[in-house]
Residue frames as a rotation matrix with the C-alpha (Angstrom) as fourth column:
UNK 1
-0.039 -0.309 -0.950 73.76
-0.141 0.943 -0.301 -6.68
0.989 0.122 -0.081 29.71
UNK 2
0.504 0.394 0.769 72.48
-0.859 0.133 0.494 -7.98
0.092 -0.909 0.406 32.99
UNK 3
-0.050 -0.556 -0.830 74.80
-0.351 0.787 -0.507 -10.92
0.935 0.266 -0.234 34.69
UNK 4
0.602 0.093 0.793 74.35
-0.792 -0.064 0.608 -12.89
0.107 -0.994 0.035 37.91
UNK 5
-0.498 -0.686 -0.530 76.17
-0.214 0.690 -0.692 -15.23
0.840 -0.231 -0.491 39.99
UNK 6
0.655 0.715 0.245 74.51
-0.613 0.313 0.726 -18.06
0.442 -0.625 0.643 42.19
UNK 7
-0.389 -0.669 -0.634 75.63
-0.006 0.690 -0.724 -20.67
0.921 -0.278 -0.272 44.41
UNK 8
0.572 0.550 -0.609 75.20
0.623 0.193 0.758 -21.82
0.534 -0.813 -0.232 47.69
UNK 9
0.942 -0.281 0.184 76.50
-0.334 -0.846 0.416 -19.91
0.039 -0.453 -0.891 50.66
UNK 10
0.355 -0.934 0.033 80.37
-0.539 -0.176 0.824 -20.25
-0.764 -0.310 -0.566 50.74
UNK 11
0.701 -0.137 0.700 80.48
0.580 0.681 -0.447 -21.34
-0.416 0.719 0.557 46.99
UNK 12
-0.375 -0.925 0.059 82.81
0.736 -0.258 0.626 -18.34
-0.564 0.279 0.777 46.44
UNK 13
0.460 0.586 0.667 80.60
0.862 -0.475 -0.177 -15.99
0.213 0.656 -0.724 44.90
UNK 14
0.948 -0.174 -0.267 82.31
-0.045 -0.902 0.429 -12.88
-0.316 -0.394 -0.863 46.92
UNK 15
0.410 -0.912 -0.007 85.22
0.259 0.109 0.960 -13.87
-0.874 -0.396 0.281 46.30
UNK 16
-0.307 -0.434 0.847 85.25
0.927 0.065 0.369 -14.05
-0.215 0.899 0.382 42.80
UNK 17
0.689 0.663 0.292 83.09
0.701 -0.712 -0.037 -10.78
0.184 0.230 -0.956 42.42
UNK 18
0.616 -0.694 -0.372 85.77
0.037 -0.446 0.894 -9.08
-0.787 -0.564 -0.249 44.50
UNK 19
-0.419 -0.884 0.206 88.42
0.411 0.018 0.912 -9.99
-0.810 0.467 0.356 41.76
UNK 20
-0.081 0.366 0.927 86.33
0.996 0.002 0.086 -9.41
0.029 0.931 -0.364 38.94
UNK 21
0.831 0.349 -0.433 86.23
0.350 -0.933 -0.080 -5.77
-0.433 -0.085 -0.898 39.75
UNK 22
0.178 -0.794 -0.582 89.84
-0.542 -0.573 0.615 -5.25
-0.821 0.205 -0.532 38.36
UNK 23
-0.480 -0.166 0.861 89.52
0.799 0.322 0.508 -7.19
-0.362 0.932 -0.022 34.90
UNK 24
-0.869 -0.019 -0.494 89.06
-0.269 -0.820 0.505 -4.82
-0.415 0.572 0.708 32.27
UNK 25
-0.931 0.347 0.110 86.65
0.217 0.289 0.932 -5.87
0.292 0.892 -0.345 30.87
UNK 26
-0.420 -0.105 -0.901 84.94
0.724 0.561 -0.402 -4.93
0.548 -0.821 -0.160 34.01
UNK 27
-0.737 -0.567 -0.367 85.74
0.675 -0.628 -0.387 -2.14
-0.011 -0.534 0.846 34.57
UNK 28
-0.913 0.386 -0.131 82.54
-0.392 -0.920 0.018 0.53
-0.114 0.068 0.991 35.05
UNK 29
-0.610 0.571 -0.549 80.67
0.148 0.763 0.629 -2.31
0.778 0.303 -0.550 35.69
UNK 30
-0.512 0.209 0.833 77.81
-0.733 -0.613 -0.296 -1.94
0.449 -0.762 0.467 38.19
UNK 31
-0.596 -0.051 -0.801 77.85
0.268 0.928 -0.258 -5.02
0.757 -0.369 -0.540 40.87
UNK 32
-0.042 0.118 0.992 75.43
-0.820 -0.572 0.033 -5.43
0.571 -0.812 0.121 43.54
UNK 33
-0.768 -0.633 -0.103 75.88
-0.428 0.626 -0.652 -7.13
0.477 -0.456 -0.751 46.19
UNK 34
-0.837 0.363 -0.409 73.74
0.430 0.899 -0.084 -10.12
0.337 -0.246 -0.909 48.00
UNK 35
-0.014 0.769 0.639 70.50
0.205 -0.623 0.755 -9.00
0.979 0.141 -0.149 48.85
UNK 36
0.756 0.635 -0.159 70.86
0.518 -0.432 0.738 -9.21
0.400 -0.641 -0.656 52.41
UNK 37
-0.533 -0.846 0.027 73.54
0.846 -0.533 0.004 -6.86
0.011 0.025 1.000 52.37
UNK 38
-0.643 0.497 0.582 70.84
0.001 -0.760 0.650 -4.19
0.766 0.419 0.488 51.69
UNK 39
0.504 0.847 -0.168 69.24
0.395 -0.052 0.917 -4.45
0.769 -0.528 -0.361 55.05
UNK 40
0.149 -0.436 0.887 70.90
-0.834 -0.538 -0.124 -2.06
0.531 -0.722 -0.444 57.93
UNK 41
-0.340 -0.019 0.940 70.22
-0.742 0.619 -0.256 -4.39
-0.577 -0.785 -0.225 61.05
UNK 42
-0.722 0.061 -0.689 70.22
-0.263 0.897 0.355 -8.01
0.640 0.438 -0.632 60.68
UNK 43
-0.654 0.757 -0.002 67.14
-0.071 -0.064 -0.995 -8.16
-0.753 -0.651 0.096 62.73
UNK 44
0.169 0.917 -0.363 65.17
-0.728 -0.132 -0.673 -7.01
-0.665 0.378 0.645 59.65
UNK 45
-0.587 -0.309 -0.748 66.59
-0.809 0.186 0.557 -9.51
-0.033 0.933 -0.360 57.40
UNK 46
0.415 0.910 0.016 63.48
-0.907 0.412 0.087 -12.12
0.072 -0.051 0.996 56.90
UNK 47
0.573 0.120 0.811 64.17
-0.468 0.860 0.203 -16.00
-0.673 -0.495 0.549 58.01
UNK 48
-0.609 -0.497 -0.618 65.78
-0.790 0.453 0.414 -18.47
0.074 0.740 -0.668 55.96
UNK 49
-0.790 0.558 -0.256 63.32
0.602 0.784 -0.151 -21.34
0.116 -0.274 -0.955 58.01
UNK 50
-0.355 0.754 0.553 59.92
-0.909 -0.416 -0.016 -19.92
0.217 -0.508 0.833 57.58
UNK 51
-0.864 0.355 0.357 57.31
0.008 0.719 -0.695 -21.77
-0.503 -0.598 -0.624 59.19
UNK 52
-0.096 0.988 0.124 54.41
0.465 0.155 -0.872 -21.37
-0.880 -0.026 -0.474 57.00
UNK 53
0.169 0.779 0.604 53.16
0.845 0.201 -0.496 -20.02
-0.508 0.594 -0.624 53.26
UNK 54
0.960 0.166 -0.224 52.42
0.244 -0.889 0.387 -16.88
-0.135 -0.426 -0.895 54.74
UNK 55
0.808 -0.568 -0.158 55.70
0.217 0.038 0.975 -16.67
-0.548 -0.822 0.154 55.66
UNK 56
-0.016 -0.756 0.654 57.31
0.837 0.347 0.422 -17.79
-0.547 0.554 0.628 52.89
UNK 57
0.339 0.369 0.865 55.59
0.924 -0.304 -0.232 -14.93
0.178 0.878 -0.444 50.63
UNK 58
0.957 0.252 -0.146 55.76
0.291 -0.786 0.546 -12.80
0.023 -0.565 -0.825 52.93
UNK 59
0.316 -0.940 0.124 59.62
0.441 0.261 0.859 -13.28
-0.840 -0.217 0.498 53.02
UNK 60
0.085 -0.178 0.980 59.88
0.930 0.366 -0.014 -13.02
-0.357 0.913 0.197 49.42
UNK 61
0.671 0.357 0.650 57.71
0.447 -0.894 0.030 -9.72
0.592 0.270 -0.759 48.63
UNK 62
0.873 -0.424 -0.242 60.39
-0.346 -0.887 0.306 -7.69
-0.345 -0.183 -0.921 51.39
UNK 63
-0.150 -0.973 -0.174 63.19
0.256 -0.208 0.944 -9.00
-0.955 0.097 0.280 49.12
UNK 64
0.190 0.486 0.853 61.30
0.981 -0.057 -0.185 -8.16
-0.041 0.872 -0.487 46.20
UNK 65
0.969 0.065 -0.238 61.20
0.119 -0.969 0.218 -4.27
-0.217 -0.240 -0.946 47.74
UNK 66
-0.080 -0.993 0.091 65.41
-0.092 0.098 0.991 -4.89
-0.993 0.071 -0.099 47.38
UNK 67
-0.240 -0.402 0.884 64.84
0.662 0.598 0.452 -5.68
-0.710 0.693 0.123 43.97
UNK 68
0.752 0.588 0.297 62.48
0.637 -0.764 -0.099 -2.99
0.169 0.264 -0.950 42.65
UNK 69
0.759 -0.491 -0.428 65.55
-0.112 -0.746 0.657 -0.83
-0.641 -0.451 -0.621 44.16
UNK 70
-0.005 -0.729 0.685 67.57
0.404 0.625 0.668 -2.74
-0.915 0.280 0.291 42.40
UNK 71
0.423 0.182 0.888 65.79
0.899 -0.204 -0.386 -2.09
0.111 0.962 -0.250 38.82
UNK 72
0.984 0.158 0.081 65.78
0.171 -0.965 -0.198 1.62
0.047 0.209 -0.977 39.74
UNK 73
0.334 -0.930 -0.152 69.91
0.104 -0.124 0.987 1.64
-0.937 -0.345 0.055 40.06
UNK 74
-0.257 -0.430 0.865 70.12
0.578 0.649 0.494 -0.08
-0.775 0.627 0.082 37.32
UNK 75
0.510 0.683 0.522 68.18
0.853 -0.325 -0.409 2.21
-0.110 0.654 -0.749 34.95
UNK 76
0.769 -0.275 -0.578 70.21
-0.052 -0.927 0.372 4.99
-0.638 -0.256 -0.727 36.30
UNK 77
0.144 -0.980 0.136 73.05
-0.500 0.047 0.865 3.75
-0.854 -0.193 -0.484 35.33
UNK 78
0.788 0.344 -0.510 72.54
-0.610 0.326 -0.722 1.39
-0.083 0.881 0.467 32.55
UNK 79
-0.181 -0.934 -0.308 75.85
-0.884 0.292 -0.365 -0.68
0.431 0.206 -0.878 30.88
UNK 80
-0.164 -0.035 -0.986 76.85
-0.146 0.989 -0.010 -3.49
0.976 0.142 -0.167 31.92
UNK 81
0.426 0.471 0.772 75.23
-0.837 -0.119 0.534 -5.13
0.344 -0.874 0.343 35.68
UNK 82
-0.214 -0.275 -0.937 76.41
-0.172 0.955 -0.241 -7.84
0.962 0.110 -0.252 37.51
UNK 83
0.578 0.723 0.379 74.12
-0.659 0.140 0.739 -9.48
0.481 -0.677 0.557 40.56
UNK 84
-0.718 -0.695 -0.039 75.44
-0.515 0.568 -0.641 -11.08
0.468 -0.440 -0.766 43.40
UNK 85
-0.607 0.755 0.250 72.23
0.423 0.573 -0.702 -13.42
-0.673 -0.321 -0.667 43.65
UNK 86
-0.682 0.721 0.124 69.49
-0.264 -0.401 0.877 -12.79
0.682 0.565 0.464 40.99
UNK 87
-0.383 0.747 0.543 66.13
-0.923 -0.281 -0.265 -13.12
-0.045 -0.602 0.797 41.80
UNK 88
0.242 0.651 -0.719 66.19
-0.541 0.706 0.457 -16.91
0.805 0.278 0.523 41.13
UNK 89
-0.707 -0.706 -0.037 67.86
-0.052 0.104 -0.993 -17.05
0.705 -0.701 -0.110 44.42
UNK 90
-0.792 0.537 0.290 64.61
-0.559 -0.447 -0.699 -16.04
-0.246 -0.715 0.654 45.90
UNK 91
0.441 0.487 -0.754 62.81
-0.730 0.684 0.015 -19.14
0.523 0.544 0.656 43.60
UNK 92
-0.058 -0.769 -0.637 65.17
-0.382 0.607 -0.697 -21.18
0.922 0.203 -0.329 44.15
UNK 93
-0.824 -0.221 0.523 65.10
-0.546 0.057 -0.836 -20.60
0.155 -0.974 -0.167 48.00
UNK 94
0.051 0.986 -0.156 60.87
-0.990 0.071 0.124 -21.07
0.133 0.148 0.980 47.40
UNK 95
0.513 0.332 -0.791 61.14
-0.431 0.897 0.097 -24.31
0.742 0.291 0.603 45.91
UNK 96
-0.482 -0.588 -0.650 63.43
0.021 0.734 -0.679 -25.94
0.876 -0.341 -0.341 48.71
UNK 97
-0.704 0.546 0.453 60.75
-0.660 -0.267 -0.703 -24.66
-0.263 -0.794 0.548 50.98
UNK 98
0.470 0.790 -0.393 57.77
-0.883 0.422 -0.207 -26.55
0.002 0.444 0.896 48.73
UNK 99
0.089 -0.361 -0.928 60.14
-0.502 0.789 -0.355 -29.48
0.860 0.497 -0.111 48.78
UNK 100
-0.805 -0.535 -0.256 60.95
-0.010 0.444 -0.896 -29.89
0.593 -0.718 -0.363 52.08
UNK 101
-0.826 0.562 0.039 57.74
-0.301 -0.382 -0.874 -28.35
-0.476 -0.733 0.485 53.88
UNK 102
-0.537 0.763 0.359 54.93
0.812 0.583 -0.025 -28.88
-0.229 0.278 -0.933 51.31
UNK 103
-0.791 -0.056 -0.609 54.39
0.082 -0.997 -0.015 -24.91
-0.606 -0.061 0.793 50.66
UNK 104
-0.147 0.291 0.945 53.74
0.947 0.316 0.049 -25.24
-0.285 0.903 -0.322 47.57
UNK 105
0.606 0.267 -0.750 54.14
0.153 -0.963 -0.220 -21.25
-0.781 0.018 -0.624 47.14
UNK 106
-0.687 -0.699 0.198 56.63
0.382 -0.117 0.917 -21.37
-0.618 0.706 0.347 43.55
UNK 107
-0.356 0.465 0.810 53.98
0.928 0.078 0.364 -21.24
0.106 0.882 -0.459 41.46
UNK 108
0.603 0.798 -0.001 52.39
0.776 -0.586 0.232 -18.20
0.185 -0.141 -0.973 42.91
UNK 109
0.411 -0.707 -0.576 55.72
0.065 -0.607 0.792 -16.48
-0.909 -0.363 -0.203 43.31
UNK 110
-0.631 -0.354 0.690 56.54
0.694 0.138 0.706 -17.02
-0.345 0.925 0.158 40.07
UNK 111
0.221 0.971 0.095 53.42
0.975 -0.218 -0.042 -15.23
-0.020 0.102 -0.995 39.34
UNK 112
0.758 0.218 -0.615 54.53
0.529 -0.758 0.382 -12.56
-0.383 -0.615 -0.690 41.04
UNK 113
-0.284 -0.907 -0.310 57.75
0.443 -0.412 0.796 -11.97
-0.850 0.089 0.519 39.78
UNK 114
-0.433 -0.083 0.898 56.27
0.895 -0.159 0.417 -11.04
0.109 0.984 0.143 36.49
UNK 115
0.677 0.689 0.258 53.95
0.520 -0.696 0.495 -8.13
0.521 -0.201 -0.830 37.87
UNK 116
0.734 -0.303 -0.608 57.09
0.378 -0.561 0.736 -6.83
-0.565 -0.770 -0.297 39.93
UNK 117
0.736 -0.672 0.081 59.99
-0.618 -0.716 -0.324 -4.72
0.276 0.188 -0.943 39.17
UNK 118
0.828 -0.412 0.381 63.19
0.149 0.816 0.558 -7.34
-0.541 -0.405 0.737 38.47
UNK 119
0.133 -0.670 -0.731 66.06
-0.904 -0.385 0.188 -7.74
-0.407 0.635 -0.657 36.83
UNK 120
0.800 0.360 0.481 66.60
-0.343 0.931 -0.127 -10.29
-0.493 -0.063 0.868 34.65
UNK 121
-0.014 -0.874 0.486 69.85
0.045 0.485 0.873 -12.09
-0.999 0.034 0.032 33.98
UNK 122
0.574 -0.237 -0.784 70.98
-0.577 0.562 -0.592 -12.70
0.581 0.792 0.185 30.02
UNK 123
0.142 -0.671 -0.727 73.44
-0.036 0.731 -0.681 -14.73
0.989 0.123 0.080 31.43
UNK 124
0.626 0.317 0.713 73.35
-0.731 -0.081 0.678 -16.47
0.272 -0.945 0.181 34.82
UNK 125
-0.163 -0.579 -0.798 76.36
-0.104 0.815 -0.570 -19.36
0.981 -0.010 -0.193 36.41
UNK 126
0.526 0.836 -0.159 75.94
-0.429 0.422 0.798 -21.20
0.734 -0.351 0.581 38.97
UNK 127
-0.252 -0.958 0.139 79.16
-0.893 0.174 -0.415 -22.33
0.373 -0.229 -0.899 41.31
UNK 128
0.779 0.451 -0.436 78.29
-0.159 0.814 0.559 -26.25
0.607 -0.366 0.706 41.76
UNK 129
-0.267 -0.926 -0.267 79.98
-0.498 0.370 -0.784 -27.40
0.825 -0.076 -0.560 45.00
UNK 130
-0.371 -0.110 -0.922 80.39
-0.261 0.965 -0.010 -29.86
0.891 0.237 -0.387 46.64
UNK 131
0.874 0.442 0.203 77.95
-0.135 -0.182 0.974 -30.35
0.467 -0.878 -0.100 50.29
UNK 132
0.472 -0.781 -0.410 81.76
0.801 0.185 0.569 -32.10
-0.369 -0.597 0.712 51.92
UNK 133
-0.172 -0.920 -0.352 83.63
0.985 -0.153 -0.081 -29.39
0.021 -0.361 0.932 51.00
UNK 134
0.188 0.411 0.892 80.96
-0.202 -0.873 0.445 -26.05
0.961 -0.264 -0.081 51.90
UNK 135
0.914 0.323 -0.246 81.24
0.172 0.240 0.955 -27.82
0.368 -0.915 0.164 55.40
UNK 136
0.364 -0.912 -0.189 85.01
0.921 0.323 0.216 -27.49
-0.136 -0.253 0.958 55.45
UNK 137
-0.404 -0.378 0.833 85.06
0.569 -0.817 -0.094 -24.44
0.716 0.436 0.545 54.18
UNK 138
0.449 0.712 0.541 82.65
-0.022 -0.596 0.803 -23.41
0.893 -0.372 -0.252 56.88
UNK 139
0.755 -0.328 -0.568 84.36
0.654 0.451 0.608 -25.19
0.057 -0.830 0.554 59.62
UNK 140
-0.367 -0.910 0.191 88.12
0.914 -0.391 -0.106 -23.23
0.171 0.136 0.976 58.23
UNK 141
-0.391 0.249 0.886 85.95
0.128 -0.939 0.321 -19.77
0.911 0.239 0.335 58.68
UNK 142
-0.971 0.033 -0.236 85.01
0.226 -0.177 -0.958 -20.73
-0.073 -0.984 0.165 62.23
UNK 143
-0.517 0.853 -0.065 81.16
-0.791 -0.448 0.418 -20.42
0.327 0.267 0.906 60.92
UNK 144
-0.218 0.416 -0.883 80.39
0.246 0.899 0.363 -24.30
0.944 -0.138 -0.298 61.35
UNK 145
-0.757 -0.175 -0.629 81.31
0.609 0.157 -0.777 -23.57
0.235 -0.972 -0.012 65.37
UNK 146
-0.906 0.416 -0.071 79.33
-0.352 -0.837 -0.419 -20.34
-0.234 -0.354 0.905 65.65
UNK 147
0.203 0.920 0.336 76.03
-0.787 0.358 -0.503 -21.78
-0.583 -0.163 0.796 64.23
UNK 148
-0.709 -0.553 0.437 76.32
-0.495 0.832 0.251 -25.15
-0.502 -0.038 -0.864 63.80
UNK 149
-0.466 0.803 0.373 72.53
0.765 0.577 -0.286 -25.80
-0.444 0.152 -0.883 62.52
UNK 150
-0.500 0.171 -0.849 72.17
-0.409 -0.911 0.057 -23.16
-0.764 0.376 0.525 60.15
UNK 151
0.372 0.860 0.348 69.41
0.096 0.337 -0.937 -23.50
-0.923 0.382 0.042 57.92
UNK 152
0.710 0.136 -0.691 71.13
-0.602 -0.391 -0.696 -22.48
-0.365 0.910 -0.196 55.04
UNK 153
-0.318 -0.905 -0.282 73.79
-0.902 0.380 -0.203 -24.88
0.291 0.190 -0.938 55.30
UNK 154
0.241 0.639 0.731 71.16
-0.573 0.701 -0.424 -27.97
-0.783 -0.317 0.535 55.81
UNK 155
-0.653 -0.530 0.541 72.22
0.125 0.629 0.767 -30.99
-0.747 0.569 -0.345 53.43
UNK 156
-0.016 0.837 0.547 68.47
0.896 0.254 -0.363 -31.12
-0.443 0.484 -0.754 52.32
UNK 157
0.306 0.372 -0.876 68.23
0.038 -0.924 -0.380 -27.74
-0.951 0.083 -0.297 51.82
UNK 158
-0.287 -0.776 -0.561 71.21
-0.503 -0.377 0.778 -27.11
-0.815 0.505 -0.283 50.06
UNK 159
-0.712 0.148 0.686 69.99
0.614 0.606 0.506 -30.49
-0.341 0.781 -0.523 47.39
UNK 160
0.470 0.756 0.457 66.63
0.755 -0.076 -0.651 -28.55
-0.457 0.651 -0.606 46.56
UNK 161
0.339 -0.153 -0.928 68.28
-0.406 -0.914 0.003 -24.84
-0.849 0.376 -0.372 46.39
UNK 162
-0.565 -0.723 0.397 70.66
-0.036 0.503 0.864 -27.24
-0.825 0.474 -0.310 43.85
UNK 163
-0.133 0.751 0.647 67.82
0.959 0.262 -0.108 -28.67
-0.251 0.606 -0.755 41.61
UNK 164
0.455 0.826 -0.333 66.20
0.332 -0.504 -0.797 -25.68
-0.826 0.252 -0.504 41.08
UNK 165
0.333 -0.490 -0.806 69.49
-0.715 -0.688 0.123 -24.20
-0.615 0.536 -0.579 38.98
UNK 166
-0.380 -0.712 0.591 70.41
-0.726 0.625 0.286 -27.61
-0.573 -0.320 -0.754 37.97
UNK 167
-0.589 0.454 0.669 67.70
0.173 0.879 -0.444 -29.60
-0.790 -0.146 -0.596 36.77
UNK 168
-0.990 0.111 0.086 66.57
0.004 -0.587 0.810 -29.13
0.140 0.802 0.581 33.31
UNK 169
-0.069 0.981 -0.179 62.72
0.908 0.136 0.397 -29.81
0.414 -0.135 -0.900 34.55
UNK 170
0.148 0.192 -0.970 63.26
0.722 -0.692 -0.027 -26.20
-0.676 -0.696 -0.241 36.11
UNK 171
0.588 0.335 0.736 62.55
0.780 -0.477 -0.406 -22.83
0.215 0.812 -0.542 34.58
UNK 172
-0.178 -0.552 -0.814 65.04
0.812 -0.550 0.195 -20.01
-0.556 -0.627 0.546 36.25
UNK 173
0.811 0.578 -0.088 63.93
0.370 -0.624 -0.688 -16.35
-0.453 0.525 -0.720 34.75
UNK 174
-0.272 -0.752 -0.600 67.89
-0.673 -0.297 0.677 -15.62
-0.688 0.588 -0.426 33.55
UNK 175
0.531 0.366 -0.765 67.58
-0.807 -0.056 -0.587 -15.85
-0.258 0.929 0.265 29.89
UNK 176
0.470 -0.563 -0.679 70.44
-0.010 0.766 -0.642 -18.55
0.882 0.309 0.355 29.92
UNK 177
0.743 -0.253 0.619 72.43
-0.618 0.095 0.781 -20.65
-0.257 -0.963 -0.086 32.58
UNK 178
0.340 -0.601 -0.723 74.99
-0.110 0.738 -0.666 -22.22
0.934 0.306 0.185 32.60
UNK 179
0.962 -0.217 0.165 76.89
-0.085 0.336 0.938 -24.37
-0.259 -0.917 0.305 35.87
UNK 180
0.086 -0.996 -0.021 80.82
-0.167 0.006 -0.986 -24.58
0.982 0.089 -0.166 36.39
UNK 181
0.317 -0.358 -0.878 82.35
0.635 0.768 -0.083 -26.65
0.704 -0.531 0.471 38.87
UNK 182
0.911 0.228 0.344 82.67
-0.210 -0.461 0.862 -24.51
0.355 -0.858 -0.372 42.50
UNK 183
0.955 -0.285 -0.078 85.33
0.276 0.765 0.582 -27.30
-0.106 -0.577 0.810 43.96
UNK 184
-0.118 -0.972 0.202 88.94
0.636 -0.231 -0.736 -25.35
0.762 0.041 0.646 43.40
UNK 185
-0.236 -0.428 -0.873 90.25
0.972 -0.103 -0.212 -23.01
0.000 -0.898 0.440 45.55
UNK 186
0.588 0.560 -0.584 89.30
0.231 -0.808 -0.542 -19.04
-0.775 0.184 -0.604 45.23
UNK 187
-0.265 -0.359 -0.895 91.34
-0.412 -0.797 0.442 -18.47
-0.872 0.486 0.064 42.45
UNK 188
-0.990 -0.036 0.137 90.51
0.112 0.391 0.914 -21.02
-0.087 0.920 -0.383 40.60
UNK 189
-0.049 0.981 -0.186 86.87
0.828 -0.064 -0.557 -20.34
-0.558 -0.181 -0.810 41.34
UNK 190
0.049 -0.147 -0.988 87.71
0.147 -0.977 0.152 -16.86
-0.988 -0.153 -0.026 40.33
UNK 191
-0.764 -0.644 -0.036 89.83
-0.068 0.024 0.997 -17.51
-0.641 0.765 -0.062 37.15
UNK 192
-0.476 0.765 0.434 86.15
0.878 0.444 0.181 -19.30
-0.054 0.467 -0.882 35.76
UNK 193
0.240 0.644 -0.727 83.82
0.509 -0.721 -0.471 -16.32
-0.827 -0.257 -0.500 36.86
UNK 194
0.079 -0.154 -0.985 86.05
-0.318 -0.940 0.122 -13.79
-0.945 0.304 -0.123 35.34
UNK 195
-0.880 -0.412 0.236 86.68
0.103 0.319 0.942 -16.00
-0.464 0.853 -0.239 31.84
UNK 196
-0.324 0.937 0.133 83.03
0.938 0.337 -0.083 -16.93
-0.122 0.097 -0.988 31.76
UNK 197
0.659 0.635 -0.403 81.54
0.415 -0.754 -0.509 -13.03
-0.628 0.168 -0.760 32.36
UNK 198
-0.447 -0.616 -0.649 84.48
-0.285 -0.589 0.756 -11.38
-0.848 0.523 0.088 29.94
UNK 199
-0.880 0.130 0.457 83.01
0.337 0.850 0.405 -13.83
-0.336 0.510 -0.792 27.36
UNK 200
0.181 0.944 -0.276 79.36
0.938 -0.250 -0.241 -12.94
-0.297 -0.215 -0.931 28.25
UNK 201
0.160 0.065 -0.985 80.30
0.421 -0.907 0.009 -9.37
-0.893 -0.417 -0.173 28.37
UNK 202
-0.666 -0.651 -0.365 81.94
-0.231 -0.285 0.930 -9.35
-0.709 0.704 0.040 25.07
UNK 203
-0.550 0.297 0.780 79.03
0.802 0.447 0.395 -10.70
-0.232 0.844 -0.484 22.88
């Protein structure tokens, strides 16, 4: 049983992961964490703003090399998994690039994912929240101040990354999705996660 958890960047996704380690149901799960967690120096971690195609693929294919690592954990280990970001995180990111820029590189990443080493979700959620209150939350973390024009925290952006999990005209490679409301506080953000994957876990 393969589970992920998406959202935008301060939708609570650590947080709730964090708790979910002490629900029983839980327990001897095997969580990894965000992909660029998996990169020593933040130097190597590839753009969020490419500038070009090239770029964009290029971006993709060294978190792809994270993922392929990924599979091979997972195999070790087997049971139950649970992804902090799947790999439609790395679609997802695509298409708000092809939306905003004109890439047009989804289709050919898509492509790709099937010829690579992935995991794929049975059961993917989504934390929907709100753009007014990621900004507040950034602002209360002292992140807004420190980079104030972060790409990942662009309105536009943030609408395509949305769509992509969101929009039933999209395909996402977890086997099923489902969205739940982001917009409480961390426990109550939490309380969902853990109700939702006990659920999941249990079929």
């Amino acid at each position: 049983m393969i589970l992920g958890l998406e959202g935008p960047s301060y939708g609570g996704k650590t947080s709730a992961l964090g708790q979910l380690r002490w629900v029983p149901a839980m327990q001897g799960a095997m969580i990894f964490p965000c992909y660029v967690k998996s990169f020593t120096r933040r130097e190597d971690i590839p753009t969020p703003s490419t500038q070009s195609a090239d770029e964009q693929v290029e971006a993709f294919m060294r978190f792809m090399e994270i993922e392929a690592n990924r599979v091979h954990g997972a195999r070790q280990r087997g049971g139950l998994i649970v992804l902090d970001r799947t790999v439609d995180t790395l679609l997802a990111h695509a298409h708000a690039m092809d939306e905003l820029y004109g890439f047009g590189v989804l289709p050919e990443l898509r492509r790709r994912v099937q010829e690579l080493p992935h995991l794929r979700p049975d059961h993917t959620l989504y934390l929907d929240v709100a753009p007014e209150l990621l900004h507040l939350r950034r602002k209360a973390a002292g992140h807004h101040e420190l980079e104030p024009e972060y790409f990942l925290h662009d309105p536009a952006f943030l609408s395509h990354f949305r769509d992509y999990f969101c929009h039933a005209a999209h395909r996402p490679v977890a086997r099923e999705m489902a969205v739940a409301d982001g917009d409480g506080d961390r426990q109550e953000t939490a309380a969902v996660v853990q109700a939702l994957f006990t659920y999941w876990a249990g079929r």
